[in-house]
N, C-alpha and C positions, 0 to 999 in steps of 0.2 A: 344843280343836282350833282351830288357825289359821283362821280363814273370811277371811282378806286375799285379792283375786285378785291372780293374780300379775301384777308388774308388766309394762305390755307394751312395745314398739319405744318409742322417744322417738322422738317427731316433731318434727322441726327445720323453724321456717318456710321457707319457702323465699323467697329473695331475686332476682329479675331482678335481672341485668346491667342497667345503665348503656347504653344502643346510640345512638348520634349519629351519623347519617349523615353522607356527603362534603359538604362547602359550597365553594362559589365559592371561592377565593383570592382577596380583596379586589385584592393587591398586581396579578392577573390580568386585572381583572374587565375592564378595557377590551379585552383579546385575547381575548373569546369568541363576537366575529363572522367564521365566514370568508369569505376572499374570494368575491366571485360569479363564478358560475363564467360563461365567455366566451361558451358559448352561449347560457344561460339570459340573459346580458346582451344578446345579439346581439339577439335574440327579443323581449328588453324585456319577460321571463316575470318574474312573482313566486311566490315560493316559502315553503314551510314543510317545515319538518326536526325529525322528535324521534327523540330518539335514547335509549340507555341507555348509560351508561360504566362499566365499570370501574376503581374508582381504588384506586390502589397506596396502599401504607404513607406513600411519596415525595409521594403527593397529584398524580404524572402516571397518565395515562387508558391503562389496561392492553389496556381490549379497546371495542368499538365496536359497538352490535349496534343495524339500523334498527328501529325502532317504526314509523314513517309517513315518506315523503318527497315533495313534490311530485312530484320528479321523481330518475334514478335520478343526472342531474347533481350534485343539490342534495344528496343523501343520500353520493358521492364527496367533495365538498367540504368538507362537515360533518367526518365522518370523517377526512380526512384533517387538519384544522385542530386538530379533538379530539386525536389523540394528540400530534401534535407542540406545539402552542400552550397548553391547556388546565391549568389548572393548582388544583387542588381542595386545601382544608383536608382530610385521610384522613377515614373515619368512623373511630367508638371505642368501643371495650367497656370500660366502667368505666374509662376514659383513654388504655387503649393503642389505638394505631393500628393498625385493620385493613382490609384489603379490603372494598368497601361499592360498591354501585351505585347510581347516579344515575340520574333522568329530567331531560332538557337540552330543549329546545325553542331552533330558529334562525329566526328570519324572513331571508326574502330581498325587498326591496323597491326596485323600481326610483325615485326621488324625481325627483318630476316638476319 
């Protein structure tokens, strides 16, 4: 009589993906202050802004969502400099480029 058990499922290791978040665009890195906004300058207010970004395949910021803003000026500003200015290396699954979010942090300070 056979007494071999029979063989069972093959277990295939399992391999994580590769995942590299979005990074700065070097060629950018100087465009990732916006401007201060006219009241918060009027006021002679300093500020901080974090944000979270969405960044495209393209490596431009798809969507904009506030984490913390001084103020609700400082968190417009932000926002609005991020999509149009901002410009990110994509993240990557094992090399291709996909959609990947970002934490950004902005200061606003007035230099005395």
């Amino acid at each position: 009589a056979d007494t071999d058990p029979l063989p069972g499922p093959r277990i295939e290791p399992t391999i994580e993906p590769v995942r590299i978040g979005p990074k700065v665009d070097p060629r950018y890195a100087s465009a990732m202050q916006p401007a201060y906004p006219l009241d918060m300058a009027r006021d002679e207010k300093d500020g901080k802004v974090t944000v979270r970004v969405l960044v495209g395949v393209d490596g431009r910021v798809k969507m904009v969502e506030r984490v913390s803003a001084t103020s609700d000026s400082f968190f417009e500003a932000t926002r609005r400099h991020a999509i149009t200015k901002w410009r990110f290396k994509p993240a990557t699954v094992d090399g291709a480029p996909v959609e990947g979010w970002r934490e950004m942090s902005v200061r606003f300070e007035m230099k005395a």
